[in-house]
MIDOSE-1310 file (N, C-alpha, C; in nm, 2 decimals, decimal comma, always signed):
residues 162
xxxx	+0,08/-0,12/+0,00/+0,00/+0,00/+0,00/+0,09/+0,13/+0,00; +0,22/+0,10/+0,09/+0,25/+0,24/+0,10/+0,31/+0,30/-0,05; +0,39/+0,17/-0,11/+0,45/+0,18/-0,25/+0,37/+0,23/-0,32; +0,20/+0,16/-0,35/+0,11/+0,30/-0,44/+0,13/+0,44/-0,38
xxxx	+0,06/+0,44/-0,28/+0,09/+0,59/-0,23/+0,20/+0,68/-0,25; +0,34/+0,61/-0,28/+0,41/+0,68/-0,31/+0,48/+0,70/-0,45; +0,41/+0,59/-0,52/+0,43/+0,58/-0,69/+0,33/+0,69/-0,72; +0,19/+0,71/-0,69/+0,07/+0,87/-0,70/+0,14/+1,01/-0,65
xxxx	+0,18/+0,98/-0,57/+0,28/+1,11/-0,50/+0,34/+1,17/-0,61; +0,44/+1,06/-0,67/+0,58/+1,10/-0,75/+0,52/+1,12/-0,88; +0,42/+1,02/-0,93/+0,34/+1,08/-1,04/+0,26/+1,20/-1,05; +0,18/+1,25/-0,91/+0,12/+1,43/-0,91/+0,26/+1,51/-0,91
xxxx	+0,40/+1,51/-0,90/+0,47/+1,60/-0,88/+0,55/+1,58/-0,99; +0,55/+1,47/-1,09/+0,62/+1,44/-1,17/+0,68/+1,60/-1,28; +0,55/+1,66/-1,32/+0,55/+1,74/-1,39/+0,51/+1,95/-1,38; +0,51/+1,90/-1,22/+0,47/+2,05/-1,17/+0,60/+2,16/-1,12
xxxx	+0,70/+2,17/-1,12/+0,80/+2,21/-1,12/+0,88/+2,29/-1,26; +0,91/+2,45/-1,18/+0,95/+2,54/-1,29/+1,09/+2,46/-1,37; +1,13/+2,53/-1,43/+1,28/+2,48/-1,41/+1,38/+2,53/-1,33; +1,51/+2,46/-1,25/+1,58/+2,48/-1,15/+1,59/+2,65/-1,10
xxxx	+1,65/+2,71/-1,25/+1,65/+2,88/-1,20/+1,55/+2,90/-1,13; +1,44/+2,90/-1,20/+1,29/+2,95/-1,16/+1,26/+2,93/-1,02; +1,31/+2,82/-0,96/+1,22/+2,79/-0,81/+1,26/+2,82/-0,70; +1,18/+2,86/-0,65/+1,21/+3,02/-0,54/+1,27/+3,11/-0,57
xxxx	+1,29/+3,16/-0,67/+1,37/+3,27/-0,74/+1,23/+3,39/-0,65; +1,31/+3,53/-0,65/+1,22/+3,61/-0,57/+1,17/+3,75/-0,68; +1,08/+3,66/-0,74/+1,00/+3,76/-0,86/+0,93/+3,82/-0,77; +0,90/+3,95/-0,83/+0,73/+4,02/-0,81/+0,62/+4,00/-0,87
xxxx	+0,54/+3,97/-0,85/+0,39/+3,93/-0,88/+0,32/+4,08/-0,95; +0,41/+4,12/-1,04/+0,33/+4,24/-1,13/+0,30/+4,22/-1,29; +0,19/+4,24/-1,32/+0,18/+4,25/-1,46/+0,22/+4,35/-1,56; +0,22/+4,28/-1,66/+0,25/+4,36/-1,77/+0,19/+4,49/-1,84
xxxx	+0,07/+4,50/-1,75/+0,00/+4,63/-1,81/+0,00/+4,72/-1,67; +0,05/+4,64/-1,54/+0,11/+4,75/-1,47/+0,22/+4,82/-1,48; +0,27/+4,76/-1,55/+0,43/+4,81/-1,55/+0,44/+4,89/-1,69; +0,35/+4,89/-1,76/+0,37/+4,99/-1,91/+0,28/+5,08/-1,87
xxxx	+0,15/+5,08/-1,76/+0,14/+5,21/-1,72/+0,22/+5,31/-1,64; +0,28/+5,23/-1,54/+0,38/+5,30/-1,46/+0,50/+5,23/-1,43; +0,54/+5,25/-1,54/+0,78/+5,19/-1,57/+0,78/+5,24/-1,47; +0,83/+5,36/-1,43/+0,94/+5,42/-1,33/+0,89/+5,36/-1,20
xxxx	+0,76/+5,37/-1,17/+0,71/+5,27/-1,03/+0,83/+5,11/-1,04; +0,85/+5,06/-1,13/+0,87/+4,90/-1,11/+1,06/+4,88/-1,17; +1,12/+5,03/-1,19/+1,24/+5,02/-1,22/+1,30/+4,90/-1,11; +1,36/+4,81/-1,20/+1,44/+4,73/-1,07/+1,40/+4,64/-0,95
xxxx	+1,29/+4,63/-1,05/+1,17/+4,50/-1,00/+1,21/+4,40/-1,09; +1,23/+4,30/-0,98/+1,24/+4,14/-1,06/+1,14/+4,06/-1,08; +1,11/+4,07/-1,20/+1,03/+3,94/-1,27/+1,02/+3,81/-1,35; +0,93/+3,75/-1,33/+0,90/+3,65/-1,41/+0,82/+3,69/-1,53
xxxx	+0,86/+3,68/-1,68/+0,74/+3,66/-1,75/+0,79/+3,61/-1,88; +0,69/+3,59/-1,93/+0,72/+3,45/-2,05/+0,63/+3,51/-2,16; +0,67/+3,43/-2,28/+0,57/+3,45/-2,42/+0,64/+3,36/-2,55; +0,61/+3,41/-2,65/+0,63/+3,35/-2,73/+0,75/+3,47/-2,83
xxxx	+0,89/+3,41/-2,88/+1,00/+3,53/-2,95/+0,92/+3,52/-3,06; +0,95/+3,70/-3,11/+0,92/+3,74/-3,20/+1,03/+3,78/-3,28; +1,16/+3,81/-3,26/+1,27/+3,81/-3,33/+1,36/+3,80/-3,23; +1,52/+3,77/-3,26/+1,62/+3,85/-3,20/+1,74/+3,86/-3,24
xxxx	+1,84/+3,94/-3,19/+1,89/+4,07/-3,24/+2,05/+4,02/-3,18; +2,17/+3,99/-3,24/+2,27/+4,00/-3,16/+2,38/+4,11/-3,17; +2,39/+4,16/-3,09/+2,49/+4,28/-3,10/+2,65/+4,24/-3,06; +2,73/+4,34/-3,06/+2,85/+4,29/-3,00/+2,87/+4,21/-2,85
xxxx	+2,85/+4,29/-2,78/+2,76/+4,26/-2,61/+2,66/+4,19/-2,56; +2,56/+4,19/-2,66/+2,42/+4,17/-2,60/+2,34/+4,06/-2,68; +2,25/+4,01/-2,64/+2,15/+3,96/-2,72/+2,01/+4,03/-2,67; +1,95/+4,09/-2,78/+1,80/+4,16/-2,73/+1,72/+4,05/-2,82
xxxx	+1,58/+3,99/-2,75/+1,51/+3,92/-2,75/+1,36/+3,98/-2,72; +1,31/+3,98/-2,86/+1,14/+4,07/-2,87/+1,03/+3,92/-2,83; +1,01/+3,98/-2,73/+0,89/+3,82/-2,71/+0,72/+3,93/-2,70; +0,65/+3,82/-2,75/+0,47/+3,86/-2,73/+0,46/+3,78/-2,57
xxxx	+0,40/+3,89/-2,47/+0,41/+3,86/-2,35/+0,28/+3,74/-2,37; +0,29/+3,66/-2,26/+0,16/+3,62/-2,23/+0,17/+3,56/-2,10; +0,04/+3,58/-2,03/+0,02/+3,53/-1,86/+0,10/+3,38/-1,81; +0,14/+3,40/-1,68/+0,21/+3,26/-1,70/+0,09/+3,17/-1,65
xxxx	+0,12/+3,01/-1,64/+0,06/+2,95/-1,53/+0,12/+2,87/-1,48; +0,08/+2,81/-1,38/+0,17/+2,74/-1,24/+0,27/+2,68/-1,26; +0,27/+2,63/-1,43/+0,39/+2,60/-1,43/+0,53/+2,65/-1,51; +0,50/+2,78/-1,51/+0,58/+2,86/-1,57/+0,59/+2,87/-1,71
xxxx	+0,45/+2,81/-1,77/+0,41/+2,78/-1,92/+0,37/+2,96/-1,99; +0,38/+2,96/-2,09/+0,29/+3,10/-2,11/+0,19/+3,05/-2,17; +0,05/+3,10/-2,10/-0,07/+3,04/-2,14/-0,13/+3,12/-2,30; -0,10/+3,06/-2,38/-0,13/+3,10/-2,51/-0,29/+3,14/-2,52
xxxx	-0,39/+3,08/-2,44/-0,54/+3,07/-2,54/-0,57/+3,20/-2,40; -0,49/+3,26/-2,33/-0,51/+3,41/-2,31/-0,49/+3,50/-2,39; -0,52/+3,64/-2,38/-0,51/+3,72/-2,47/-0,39/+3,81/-2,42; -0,27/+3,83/-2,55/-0,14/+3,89/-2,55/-0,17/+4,01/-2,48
xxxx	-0,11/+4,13/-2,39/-0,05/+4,23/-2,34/-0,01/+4,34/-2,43; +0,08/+4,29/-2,50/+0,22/+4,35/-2,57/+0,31/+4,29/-2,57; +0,43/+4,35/-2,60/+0,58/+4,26/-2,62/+0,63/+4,32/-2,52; +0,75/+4,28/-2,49/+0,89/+4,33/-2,39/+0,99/+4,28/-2,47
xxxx	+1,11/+4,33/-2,39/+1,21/+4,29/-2,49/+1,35/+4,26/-2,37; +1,38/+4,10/-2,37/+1,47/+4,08/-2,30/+1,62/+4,06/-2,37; +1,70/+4,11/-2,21/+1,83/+4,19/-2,28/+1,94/+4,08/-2,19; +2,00/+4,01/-2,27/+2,08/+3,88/-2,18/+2,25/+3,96/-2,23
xxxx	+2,33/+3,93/-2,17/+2,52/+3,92/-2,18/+2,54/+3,85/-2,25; +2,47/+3,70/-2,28/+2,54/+3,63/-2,32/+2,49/+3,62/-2,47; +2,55/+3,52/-2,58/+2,57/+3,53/-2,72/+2,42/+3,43/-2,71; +2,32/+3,43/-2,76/+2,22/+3,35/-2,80/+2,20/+3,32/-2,93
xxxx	+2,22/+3,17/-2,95/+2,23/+3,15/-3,10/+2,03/+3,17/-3,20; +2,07/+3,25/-3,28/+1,92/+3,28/-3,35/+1,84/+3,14/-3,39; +1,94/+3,02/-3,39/+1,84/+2,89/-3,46/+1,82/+2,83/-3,35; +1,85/+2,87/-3,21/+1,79/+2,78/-3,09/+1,70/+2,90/-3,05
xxxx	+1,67/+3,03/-3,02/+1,60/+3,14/-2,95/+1,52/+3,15/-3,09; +1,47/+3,10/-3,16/+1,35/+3,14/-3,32/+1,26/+3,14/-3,27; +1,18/+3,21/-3,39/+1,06/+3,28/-3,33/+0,96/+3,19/-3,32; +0,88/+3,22/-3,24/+0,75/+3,12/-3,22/+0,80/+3,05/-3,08
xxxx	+0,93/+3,02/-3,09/+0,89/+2,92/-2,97/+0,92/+3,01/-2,83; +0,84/+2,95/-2,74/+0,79/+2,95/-2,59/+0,91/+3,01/-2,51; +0,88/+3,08/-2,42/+1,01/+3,11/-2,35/+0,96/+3,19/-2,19; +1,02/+3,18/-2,08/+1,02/+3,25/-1,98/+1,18/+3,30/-1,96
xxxx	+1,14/+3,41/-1,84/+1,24/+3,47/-1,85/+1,27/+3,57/-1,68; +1,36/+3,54/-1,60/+1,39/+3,62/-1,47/+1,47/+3,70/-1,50; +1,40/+3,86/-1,48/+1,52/+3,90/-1,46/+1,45/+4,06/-1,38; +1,57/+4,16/-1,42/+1,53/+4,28/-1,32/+1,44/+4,39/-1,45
xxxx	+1,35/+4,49/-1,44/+1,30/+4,55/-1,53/+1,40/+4,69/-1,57; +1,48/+4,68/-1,70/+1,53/+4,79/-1,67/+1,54/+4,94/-1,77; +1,41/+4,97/-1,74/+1,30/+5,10/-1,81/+1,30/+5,00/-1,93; +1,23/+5,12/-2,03/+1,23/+5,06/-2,18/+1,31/+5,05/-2,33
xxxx	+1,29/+5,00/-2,38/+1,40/+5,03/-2,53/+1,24/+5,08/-2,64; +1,31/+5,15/-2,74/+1,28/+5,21/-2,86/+1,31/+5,05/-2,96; +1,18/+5,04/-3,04/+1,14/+4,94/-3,14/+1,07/+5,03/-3,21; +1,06/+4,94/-3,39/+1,01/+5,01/-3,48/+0,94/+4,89/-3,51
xxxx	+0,80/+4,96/-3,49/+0,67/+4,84/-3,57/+0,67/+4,83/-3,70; +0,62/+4,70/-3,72/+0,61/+4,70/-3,91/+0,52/+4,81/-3,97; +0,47/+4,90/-3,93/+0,45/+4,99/-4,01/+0,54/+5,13/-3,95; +0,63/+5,13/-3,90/+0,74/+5,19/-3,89/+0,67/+5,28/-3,78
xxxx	+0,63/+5,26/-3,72/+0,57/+5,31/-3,60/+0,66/+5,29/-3,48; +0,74/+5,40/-3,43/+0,82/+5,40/-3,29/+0,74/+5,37/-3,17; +0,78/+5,21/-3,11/+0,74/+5,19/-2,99/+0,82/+5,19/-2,86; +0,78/+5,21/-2,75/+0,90/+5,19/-2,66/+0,80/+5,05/-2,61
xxxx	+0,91/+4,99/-2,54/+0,88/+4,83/-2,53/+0,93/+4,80/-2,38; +0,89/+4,73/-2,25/+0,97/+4,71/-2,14/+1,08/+4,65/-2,16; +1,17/+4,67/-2,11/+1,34/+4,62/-2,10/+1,32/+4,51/-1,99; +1,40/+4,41/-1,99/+1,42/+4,32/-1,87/+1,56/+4,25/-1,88
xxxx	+1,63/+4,30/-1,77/+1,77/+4,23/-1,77/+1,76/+4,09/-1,74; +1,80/+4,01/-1,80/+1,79/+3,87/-1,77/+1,90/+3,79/-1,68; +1,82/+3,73/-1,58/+1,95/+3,64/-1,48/+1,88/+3,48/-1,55; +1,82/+3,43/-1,55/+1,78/+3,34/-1,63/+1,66/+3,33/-1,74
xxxx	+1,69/+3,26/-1,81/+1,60/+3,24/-1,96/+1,57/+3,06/-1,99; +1,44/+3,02/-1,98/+1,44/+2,88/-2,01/+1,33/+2,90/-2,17; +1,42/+2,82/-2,22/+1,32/+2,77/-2,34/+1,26/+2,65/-2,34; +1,11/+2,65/-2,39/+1,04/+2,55/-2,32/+1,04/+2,44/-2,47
xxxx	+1,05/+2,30/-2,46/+1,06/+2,21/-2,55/+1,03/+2,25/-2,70; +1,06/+2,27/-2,85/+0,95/+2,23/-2,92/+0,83/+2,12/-2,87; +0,72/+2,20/-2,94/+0,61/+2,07/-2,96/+0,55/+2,00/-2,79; +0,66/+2,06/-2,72/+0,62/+2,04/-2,54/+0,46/+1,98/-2,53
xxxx	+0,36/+2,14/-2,62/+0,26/+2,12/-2,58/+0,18/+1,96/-2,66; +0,25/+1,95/-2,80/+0,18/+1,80/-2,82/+0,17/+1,71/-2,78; +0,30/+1,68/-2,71/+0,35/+1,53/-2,62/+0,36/+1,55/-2,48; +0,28/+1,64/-2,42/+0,30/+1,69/-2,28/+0,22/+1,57/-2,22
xxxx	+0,06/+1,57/-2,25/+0,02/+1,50/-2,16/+0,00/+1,33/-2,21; +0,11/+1,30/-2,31/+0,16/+1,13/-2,35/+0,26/+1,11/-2,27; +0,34/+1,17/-2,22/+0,50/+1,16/-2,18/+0,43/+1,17/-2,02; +0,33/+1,27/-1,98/+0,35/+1,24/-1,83/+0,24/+1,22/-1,78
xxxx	+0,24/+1,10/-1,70/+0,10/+1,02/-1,66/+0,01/+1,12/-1,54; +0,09/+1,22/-1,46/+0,02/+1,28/-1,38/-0,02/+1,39/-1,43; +0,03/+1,43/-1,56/-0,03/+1,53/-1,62/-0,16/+1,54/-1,67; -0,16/+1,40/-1,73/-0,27/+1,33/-1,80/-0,40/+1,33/-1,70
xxxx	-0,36/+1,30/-1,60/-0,45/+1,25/-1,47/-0,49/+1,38/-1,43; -0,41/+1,49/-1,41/-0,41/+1,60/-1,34/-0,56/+1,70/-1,47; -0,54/+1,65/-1,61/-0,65/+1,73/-1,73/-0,76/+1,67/-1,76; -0,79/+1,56/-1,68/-0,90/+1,43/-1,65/-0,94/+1,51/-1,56
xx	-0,91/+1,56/-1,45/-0,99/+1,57/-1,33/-1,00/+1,70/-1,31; -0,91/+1,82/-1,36/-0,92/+1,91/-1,29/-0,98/+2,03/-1,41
């Protein structure tokens, strides 16, 4: 008996866990349309937030990364079938290769907010966009979402019941 109980245990936890950076990392619990009404309130606030890359950019120094924000959920997924925010634009040290960071795929991202950068929309429209210094960046699987709940049995169990 106790062996099931603890084979259901390890199966509910199997798949609920950020990745390593992520857990207990000490974000702020602020949204994205708080912070593009009032930047200077949240200068130097650390967050969590995730979306889907829309380009990115490598400079000498830097890699800047244009993501479409979207809401997280518990498991640090960005919940697509919400409705987008806006973009931000995360700003990492290190060299990010363009054929692993492409566009479309999934991404979260810790780091500190820091003001915003100047972007030019496809119709050449000057945007300014939130900045976020990045201390970690996870990219989430291709295709994650089609074999998510084949590959994990408490995941499965967990969209059965809840």
């Amino acid at each position: 008996m106790k062996l099931y109980l603890i084979s259901i245990c390890l199966l509910l936890s199997a798949c609920a866990s950020l990745p390593p950076a992520f857990d207990n990392a000490p974000a702020t619990e602020v949204t994205y349309n708080q912070v593009r009404e009032d930047l200077a309130s949240y200068h130097n606030t650390t967050v969590r937030w995730g979306g889907v890359i829309v380009s990115i950019e490598n400079t000498e120094n830097t890699s800047l990364i244009e993501i479409t924000h979207y809401p997280l959920d518990h498991y640090g997924r960005p919940q697509l079938d919400e409705t987008s925010a806006g973009q931000f634009v995360i700003k990492s040290a290190k060299f990010l290769d363009p054929d692993i960071y492409a566009a479309e795929r999934e991404i979260i991202v810790l780091g500190v907010i820091d003001g915003d950068i100047e972007r030019t929309s496809n119709n050449e429209t000057r945007i300014f966009l939130p900045l976020i210094n990045s201390s970690a960046i996870h990219l989430w699987p291709m295709n994650y979402r089609n074999n998510y709940y084949r590959h994990c049995p408490s995941c499965y169990f967990r969209q059965l019941f809840w």
